[in-house]
C-alpha positions as CSV (number, residue, x, y, z in Angstrom):
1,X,53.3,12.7,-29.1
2,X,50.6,11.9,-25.9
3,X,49.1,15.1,-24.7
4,X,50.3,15.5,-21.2
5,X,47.5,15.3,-18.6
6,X,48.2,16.4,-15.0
7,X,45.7,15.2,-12.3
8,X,44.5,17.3,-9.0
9,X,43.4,14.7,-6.4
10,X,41.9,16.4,-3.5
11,X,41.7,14.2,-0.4
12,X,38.6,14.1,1.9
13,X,36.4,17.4,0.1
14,X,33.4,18.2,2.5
15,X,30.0,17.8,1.2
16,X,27.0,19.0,3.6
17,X,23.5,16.7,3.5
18,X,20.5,18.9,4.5
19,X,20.6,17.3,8.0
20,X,23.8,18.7,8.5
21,X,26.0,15.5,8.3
22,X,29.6,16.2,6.3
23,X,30.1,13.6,3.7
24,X,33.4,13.1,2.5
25,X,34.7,12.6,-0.9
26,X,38.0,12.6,-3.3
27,X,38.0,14.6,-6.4
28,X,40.0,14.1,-9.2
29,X,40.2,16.9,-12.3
30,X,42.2,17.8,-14.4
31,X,44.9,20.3,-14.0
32,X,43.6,22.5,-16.4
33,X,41.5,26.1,-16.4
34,X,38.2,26.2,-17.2
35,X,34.7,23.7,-16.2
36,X,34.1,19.9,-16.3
37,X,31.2,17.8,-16.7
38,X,31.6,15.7,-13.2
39,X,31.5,12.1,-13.0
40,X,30.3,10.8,-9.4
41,X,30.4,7.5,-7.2
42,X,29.3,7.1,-4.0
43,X,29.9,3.8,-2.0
44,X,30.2,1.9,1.3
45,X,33.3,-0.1,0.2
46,X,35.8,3.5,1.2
47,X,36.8,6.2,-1.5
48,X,40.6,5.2,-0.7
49,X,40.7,1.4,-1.7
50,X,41.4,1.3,-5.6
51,X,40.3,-2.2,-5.4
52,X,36.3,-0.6,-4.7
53,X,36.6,2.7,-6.0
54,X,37.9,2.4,-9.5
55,X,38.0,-1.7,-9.3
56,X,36.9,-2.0,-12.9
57,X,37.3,1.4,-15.0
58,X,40.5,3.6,-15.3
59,X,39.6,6.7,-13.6
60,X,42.8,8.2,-14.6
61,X,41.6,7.8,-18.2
62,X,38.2,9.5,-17.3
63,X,40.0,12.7,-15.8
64,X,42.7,12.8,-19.0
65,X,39.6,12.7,-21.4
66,X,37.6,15.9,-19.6
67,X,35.9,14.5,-16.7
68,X,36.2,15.6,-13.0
69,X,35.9,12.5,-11.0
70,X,34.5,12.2,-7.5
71,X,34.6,9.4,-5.3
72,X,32.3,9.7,-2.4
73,X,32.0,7.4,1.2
74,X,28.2,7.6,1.8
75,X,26.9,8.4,4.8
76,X,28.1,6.5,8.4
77,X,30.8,4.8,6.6
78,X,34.7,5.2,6.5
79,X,35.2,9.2,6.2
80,X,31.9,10.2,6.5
81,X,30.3,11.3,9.1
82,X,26.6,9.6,10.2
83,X,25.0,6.0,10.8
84,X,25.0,3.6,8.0
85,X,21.4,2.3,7.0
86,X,21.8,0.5,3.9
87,X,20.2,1.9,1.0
88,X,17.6,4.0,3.2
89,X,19.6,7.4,2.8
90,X,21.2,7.0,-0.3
91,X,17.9,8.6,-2.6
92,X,18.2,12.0,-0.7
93,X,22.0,12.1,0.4
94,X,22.5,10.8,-3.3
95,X,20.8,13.8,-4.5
96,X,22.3,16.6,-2.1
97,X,25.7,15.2,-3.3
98,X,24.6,15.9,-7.2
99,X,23.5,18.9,-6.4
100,X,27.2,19.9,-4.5
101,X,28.8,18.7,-7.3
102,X,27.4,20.8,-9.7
103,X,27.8,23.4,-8.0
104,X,31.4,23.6,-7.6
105,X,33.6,26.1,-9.5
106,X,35.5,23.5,-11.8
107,X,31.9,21.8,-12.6
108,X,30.0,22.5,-16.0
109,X,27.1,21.9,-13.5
110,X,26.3,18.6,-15.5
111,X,26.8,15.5,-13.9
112,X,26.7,11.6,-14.4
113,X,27.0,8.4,-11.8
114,X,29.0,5.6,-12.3
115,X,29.2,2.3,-10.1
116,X,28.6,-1.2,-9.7
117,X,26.7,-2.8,-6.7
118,X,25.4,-0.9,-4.0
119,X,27.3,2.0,-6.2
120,X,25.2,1.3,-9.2
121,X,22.4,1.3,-7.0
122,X,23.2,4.7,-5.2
123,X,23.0,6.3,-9.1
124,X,18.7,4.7,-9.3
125,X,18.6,5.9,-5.9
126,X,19.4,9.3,-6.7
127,X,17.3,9.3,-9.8
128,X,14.6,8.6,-8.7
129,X,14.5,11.7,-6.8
130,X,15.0,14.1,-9.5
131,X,17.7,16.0,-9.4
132,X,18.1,19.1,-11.7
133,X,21.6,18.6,-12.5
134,X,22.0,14.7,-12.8
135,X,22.6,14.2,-16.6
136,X,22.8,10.6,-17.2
137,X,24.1,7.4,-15.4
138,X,25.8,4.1,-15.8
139,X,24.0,1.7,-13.1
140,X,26.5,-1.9,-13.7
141,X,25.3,-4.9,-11.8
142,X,22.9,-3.7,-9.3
143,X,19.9,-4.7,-7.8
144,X,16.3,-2.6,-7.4
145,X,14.7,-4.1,-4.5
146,X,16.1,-5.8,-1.7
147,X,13.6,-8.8,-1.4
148,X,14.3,-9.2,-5.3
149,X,17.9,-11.2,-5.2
150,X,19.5,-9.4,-2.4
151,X,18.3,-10.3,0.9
152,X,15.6,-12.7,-0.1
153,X,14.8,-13.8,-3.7
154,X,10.8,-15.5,-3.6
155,X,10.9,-15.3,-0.6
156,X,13.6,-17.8,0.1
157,X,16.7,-16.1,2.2
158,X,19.7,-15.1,0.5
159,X,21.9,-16.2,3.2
160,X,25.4,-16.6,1.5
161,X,25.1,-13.3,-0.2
162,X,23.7,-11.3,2.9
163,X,26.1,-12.9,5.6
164,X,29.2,-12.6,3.8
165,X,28.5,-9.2,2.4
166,X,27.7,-8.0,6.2
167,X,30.9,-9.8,7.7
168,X,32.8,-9.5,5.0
169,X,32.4,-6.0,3.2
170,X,30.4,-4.1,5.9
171,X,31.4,-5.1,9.7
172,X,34.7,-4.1,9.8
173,X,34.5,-0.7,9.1
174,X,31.6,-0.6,11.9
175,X,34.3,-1.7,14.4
176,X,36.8,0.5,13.9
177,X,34.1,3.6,13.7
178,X,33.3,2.2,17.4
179,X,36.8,0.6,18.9
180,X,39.7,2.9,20.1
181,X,43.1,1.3,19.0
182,X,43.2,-0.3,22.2
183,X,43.5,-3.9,23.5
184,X,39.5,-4.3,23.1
185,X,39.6,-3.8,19.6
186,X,42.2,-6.0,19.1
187,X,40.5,-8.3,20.5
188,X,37.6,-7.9,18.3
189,X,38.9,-7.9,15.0
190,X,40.6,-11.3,16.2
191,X,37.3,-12.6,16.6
192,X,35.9,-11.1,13.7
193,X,39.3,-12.6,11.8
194,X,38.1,-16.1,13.2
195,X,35.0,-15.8,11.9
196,X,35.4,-15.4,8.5
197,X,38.2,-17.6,8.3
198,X,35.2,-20.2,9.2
199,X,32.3,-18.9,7.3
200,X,31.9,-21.3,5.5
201,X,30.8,-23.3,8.7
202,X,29.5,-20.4,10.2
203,X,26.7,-20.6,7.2
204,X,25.2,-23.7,8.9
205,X,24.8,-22.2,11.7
206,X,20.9,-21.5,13.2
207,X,18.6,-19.6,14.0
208,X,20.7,-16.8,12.3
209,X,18.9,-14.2,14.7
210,X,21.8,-14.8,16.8
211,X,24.8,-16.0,14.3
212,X,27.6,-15.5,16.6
213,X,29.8,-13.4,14.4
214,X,27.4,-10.4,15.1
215,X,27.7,-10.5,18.8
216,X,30.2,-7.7,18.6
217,X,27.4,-5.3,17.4
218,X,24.2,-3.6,19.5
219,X,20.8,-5.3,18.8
220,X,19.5,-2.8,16.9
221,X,22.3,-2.4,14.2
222,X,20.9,-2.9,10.5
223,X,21.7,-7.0,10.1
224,X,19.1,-8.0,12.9
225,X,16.7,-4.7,11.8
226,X,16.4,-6.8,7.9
227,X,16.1,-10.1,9.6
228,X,13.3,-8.9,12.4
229,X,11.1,-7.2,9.5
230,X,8.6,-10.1,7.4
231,X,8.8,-9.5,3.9
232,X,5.4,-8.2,3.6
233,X,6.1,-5.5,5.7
234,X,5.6,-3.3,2.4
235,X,6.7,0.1,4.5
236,X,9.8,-1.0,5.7
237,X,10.8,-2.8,2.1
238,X,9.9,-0.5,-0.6
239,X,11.6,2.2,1.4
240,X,15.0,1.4,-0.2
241,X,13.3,-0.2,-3.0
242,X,12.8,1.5,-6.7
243,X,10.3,-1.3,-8.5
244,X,7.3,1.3,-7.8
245,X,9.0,4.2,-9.1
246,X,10.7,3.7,-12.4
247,X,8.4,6.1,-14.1
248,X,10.0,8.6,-12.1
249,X,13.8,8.2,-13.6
250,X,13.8,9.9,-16.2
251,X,17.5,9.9,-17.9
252,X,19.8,8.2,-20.4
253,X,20.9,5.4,-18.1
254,X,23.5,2.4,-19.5
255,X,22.9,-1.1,-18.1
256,X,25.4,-3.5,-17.5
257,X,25.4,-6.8,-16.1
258,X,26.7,-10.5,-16.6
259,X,24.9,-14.1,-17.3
260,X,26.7,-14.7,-14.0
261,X,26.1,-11.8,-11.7
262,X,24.1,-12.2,-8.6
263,X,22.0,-9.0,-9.7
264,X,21.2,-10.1,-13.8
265,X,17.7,-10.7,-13.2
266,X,17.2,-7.3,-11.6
267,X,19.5,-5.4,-14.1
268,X,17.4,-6.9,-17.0
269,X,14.4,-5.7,-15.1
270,X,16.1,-2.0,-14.8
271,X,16.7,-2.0,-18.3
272,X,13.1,-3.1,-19.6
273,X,11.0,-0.8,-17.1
274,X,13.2,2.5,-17.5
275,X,12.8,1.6,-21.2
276,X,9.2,1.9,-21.4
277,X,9.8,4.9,-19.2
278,X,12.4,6.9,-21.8
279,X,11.2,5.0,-24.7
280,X,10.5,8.1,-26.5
281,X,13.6,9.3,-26.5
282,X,15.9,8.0,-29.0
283,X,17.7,5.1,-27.4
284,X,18.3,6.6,-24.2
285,X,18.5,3.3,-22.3
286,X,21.7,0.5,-23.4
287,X,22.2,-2.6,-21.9
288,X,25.2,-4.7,-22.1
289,X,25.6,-8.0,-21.0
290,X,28.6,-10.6,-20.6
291,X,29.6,-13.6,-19.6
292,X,30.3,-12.2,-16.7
293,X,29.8,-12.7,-12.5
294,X,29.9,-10.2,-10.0
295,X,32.6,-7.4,-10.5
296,X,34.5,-9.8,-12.6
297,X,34.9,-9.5,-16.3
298,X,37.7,-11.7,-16.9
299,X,37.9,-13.8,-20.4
300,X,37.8,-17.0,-17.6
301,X,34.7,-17.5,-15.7
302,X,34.7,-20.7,-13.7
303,X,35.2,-23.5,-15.3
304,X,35.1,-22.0,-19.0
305,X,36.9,-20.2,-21.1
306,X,35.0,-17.8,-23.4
307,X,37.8,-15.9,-25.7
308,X,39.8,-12.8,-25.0
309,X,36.8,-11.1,-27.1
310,X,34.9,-11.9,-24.1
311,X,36.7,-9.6,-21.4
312,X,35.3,-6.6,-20.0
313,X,39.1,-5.2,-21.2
314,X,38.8,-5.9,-24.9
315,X,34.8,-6.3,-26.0
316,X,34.3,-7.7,-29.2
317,X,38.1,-6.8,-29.8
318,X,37.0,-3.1,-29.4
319,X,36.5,-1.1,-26.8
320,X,36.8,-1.7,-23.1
321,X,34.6,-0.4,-20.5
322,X,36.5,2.6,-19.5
323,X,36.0,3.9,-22.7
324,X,32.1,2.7,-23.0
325,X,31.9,5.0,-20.0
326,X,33.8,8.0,-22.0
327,X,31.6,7.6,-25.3
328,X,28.4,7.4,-23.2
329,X,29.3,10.3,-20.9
330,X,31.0,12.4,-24.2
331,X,27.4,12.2,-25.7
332,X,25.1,13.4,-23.0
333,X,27.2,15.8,-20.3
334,X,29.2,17.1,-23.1
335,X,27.1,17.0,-26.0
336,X,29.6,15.3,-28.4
337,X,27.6,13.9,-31.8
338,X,29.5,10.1,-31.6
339,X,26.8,8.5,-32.6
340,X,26.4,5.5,-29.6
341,X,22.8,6.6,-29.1
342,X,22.4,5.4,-32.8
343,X,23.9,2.4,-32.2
344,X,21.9,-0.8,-31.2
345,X,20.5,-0.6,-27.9
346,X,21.5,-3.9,-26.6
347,X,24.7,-6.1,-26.9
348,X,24.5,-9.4,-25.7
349,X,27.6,-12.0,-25.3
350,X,26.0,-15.7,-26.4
351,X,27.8,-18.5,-24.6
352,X,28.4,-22.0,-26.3
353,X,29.3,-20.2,-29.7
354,X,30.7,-17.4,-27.7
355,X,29.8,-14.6,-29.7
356,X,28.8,-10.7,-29.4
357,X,25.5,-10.0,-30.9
358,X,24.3,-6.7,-31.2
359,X,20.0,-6.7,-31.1
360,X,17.0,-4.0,-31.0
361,X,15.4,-4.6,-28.0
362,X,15.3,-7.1,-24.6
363,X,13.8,-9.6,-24.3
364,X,14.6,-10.2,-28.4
365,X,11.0,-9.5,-30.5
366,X,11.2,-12.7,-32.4
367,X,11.4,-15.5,-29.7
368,X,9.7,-18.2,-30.0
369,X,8.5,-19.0,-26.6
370,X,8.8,-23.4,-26.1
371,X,7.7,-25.3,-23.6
372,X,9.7,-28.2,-22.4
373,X,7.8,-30.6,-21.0
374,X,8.9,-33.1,-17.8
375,X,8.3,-36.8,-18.3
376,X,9.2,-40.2,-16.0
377,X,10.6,-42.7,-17.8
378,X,7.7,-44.8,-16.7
379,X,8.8,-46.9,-14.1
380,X,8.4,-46.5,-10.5
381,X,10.5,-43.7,-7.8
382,X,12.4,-42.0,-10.6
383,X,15.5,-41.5,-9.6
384,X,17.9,-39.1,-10.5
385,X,19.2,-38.8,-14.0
386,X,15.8,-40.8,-15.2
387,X,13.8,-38.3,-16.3
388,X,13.1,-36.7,-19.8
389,X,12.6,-33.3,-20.9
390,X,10.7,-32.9,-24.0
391,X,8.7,-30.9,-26.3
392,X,6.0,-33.6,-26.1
393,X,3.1,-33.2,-24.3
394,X,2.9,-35.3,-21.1
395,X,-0.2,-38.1,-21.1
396,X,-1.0,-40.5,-18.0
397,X,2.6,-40.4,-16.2
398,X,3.7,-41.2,-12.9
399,X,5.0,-38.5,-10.4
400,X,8.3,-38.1,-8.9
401,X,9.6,-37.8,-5.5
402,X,12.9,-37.7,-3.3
403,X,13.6,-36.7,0.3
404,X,14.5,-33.1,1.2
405,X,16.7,-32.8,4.7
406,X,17.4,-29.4,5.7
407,X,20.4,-30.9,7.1
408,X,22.1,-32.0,4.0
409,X,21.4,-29.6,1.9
410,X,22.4,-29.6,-1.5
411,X,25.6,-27.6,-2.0
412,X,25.7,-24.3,-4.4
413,X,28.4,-24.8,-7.5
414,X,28.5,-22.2,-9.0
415,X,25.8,-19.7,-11.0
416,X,25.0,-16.2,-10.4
417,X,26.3,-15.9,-6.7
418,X,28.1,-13.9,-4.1
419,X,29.4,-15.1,-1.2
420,X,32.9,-16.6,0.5
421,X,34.1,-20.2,-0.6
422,X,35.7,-22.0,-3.3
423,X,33.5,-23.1,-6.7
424,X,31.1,-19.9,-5.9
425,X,30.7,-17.6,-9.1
426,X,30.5,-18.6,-12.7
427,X,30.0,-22.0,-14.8
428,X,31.2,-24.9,-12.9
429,X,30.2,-28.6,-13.9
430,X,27.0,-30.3,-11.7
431,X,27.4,-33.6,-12.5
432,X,28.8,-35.0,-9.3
433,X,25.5,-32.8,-8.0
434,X,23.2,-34.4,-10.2
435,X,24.2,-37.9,-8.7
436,X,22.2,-36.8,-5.3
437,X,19.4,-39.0,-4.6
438,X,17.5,-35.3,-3.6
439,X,18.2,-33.7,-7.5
440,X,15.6,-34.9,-9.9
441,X,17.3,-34.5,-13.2
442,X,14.9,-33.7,-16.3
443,X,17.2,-34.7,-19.9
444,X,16.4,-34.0,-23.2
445,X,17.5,-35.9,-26.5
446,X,21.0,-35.2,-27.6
447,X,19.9,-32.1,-29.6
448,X,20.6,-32.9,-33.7
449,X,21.3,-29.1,-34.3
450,X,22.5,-26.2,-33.1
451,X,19.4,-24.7,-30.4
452,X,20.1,-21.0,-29.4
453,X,18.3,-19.9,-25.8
454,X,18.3,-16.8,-25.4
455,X,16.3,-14.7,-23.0
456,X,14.0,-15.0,-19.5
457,X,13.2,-18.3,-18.4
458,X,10.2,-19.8,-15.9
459,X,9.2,-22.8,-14.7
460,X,5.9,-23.7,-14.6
461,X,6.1,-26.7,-11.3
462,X,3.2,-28.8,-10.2
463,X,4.2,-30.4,-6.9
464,X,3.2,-31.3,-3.1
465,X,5.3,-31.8,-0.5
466,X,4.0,-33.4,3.3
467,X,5.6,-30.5,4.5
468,X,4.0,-27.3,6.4
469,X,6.5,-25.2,4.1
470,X,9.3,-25.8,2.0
471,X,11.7,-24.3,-1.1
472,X,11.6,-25.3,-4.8
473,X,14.7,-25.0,-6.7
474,X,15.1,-25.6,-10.7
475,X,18.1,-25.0,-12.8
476,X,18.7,-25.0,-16.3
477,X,22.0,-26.7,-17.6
478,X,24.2,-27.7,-20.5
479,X,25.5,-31.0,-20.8
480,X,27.9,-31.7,-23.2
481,X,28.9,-35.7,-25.2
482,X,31.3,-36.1,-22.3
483,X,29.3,-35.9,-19.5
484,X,30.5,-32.4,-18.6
485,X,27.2,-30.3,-16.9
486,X,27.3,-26.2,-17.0
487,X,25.4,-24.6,-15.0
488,X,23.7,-21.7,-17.5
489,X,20.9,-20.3,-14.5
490,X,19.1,-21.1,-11.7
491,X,15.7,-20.1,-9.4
492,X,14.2,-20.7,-6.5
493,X,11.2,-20.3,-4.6
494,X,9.4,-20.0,-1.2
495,X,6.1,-22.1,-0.8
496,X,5.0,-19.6,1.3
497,X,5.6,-16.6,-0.6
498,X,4.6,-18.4,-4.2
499,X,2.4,-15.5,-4.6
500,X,4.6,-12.3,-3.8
501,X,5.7,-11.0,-0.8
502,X,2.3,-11.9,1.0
503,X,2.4,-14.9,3.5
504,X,0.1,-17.9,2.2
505,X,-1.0,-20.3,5.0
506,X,0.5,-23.4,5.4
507,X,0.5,-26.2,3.6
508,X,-1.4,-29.4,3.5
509,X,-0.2,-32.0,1.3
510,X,-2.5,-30.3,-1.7
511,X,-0.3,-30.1,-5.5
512,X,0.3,-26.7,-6.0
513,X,1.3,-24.8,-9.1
514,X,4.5,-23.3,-8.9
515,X,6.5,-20.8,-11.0
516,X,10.0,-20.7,-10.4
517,X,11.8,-17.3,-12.5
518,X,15.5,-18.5,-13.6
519,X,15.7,-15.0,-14.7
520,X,17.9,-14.8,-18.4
521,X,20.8,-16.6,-19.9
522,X,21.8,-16.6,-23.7
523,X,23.5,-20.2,-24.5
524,X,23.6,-21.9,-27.9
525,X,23.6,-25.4,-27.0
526,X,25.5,-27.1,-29.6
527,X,24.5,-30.5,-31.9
528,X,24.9,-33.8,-29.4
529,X,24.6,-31.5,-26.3
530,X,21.2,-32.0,-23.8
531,X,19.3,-29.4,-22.1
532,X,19.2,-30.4,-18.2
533,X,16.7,-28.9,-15.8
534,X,17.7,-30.3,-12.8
535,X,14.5,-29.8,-9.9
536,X,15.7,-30.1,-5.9
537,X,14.7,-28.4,-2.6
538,X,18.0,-26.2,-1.8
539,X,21.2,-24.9,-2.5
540,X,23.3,-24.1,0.4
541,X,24.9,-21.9,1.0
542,X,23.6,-19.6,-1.4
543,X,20.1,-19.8,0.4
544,X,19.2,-21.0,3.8
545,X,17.9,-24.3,4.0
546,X,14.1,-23.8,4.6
547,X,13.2,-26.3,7.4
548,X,10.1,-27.7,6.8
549,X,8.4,-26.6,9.5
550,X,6.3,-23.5,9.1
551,X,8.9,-21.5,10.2
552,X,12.9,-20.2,8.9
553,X,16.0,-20.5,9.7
554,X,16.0,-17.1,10.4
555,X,14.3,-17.3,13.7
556,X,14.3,-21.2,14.3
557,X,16.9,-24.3,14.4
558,X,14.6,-26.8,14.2
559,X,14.1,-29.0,11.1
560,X,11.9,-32.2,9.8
561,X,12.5,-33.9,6.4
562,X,10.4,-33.1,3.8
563,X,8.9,-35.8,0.8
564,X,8.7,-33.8,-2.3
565,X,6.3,-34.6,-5.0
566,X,7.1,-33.1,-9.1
567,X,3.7,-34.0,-11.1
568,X,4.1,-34.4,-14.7
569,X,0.4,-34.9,-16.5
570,X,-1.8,-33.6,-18.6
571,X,-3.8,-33.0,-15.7
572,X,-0.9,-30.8,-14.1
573,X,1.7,-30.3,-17.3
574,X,5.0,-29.9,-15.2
575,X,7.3,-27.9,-17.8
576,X,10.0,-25.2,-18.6
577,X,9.7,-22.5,-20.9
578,X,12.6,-21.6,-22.7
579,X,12.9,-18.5,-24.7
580,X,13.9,-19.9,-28.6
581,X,15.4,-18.1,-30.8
582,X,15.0,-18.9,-34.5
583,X,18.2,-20.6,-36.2
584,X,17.9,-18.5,-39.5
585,X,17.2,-14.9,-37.7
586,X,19.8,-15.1,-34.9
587,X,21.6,-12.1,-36.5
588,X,20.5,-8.6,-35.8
């Protein structure tokens, strides 16, 4: 017979930050005497909406296997008391909380984080500043810096991600913290109903510094405070950022992410940095990764289909993530011998033979590192779907060019997004894309055999534009017999911030060296399939436009077209550099 579990939930505990601001939280333990390891979350999204708080693990199941659960609104947000400032407060109020937690009279006094998002986040946060009685934690799709894929990415604004993530997930709450139930609210929140029921013409709309939807708030609330400060403003940035400090986190951390999240490229980061951190301690870092988008780890990811082994619900016909959390938690805040830190360090899911492969290390040891090389077809004006893309070397070959308007953009399909719309997140087919006159599509040879990809991938780009600024975009995609275009990952960068977050001057017609960072993606693309890198100038709305003119959308509605130039000689040898893994050693 199933042991009987009862569960004490406690609604809205107090939690005091050194300031003096009350945090609120909801515990969950189990009806039993004695002390618990804890497991906390702390999040913006409110401790009593399922859909955020547990959204994809059974809490339930963590309480009725020895675990007191506590679910946390941070500070300024829903039942907590204070301002919201995204990420700013979260290291120390993160800590405090840790702190409290082990300190209460059901608590072992060891304690782990759980969360995905800004609640994966708030665990590295908390890390980072050390606290005595934080154990180990379970960061799932989260980011590390904010101009790294959050509010910029190269330097190129992430304006579907930030904007519908401010309206969306962040703006409401703000309202009703500062509107009575009266008439004026009700007014607002029409307005604010209006507005996202349009966002996806609301996206278009610039300069941004004064998107309408935002009207309701004061000058100085956070959305306006990240779009007034330039991205080399290193003070401001590395504030909520933890890229300078991973030698100071210091704990048995499991990484999760998905070939499809808006975060992967930053997860993979977390994982390799805080591994050469902790590497002397016996796997003490994991790292998972599906085929997965953002908070989603259905079996069914846009367009494809990649087996019921493939959900986040029934891994590799195993486990689920729930009960990745319990083994992981079991071993380090109870000390239970179950072997996972002996297991492989890394599990990867590898799309087009959609399989789980377990492997010793990211990215994998033996790759064999291949350029792919761009090549015209020889005649004049390539157009789109002309060129090549081949191992080859380029000789003497003519360049390429199209038109870039800022005001017909091209439109985002899919990849590793977040933001409102239809056709957003996951693998969705770019072939009525790749018919543009403004996409330069780069094909290979139907492929004979089998050609596994598997790990980060860069462009190297030789181009010029007659622009002052502009955007590069590259994205690398699977094409099957039929016609049918995935879209595996994609990259993009800022002309003006080619080389970090420092401002270069502005252009002058001169061919510049690009690199464009794709991040990861593990595909096996299969015997008559071609590899497609397709090379354009946007990708709307997941980034705003960039205008051509010196200046952003972010401050500026003014626009000029753009003529792009993609060299491809062996004077400047255009290519892609995928990450190869060997046929005969693609088994652990």
């Amino acid at each position: 017979m199933m042991k009987k579990v009862e569960i004490v939930v406690e609604k809205n505990v107090p939690c005091i930050m050194r300031d003096g601001t009350v945090l609120y939280a909801d515990v969950y333990r189990p009806n039993l005497p004695g002390q618990f390891p804890v497991l906390l979350t702390r999040l913006p999204y409110s401790k009593d909406l399922p859909n955020y708080s547990h959204r994809y693990l059974d809490t339930n199941r963590l309480v009725e296997n020895g675990f007191v659960v506590i679910i946390q609104d941070v500070r300024g947000r829903f039942q907590s008391e204070g301002e919201f400032r995204p990420f700013s407060q979260e290291a120390d109020d993160g800590y405090d909380t840790v702190e409290w937690a082990a300190s209460l009279s059901y608590s072992t006094g060891k304690v782990g984080m759980f969360g995905l998002s800004y609640y994966g986040y708030t665990q590295l946060l908390a890390a980072e500043k050390k606290p005595p009685h934080l154990i180990a934690i379970f960061p799932a799709m989260t980011l590390n810096d904010q101009r790294n894929g959050t509010v910029y990415r190269n330097g190129a604004f992430a304006l579907g991600l930030f904007e519908t993530w401010t309206l969306e997930s962040i703006v409401p709450d703000l309202l009703k913290r500062r509107y009575e139930k009266n008439k004026e609210r009700t007014s607002v929140f029409r307005k604010l109903a209006d507005s996202l029921n349009n966002i996806e013409e609301l996206y278009a709309y610039a300069p941004i510094n004064d998107w309408p939807p935002l009207k309701v708030l004061d000058e100085d609330n956070f959305f306006f405070e990240h779009l007034n400060h330039p991205i080399e403003d290193e003070t401001y940035w590395q504030n909520s950022s933890i890229t300078e400090k991973f030698a100071r986190i210091q704990l048995p951390a499991f990484h999760l992410g998905g070939w499809y999240d808006c975060f992967i490229g930053p997860t993979l980061e977390n994982y390799v940095e805080m591994n050469k951190v902790n590497g002397h301690l016996s796997h003490t870092q994991k790292l998972i990764i599906g085929p997965w988008s953002h908070g989603l780890f259905s079996s069914n990811q846009g367009e494809r289909s990649f087996g019921v082994h493939a959900s986040g619900d029934w891994i590799n016909l195993e486990e689920d993530i729930t009960a990745l959390h319990i083994r992981w938690f079991n071993r380090w805040l109870k000390g239970l011998d179950n072997g996972i830190e002996k297991e492989p360090p890394v599990k990867i899911f590898v799309m087009g033979i959609n399989e789980w492969r377990d492997e010793n290390e990211w990215p994998l040891e033996r790759t064999e590192y291949t350029s792919y090389y761009l090549h015209s077809n020889g005649k004049a004006n390539t157009k789109t779907g002309d060129g090549r893309l081949s191992p080859d070397e380029q000789e003497g070959e003519k360049s390429d060019s199209y038109i870039y308007d800022p005001l017909n953009p091209v439109p985002t399909k899919g990849g590793a997004t977040l933001f409102s719309g239809p056709l957003t997140m996951g693998p969705y087919d770019q072939s009525d894309i790749e018919k543009r006159n403004d996409v330069l599509v780069y094909t290979s040879e139907p492929l004979k055999e089998a050609l596994e990809v598997t790990g980060p991938v860069k462009l190297k780009l030789f181009a010029s534009t007659d622009a002052a600024d502009t955007d590069f975009t590259a994205k690398l995609v699977d094409e099957s017999p039929d016609g049918t275009a995935i879209i595996l990952t994609e990259g993009i960068v800022n002309a003006k911030y080619r080389n970090g977050h420092r401002a270069e001057k502005e252009l002058n017609g001169e061919i510049v060296e690009y690199e464009i960072d794709l991040w990861a993606t593990s595909n096996v693309f299969l015997p008559g399939h071609r590899i497609l890198l397709e090379i354009s100038s946007s990708s709307f709305p997941q980034y705003a436009p960039n205008p051509n003119t010196g200046k952003s959308m972010i401050e500026s509605s003014e626009t000029k077209t753009a003529r792009q130039m993609i060299y491809h000689s062996k004077e400047f040898p255009s290519r892609i550099l995928l990450p190869i893994i060997p046929a005969s050693e693609n088994k652990l």
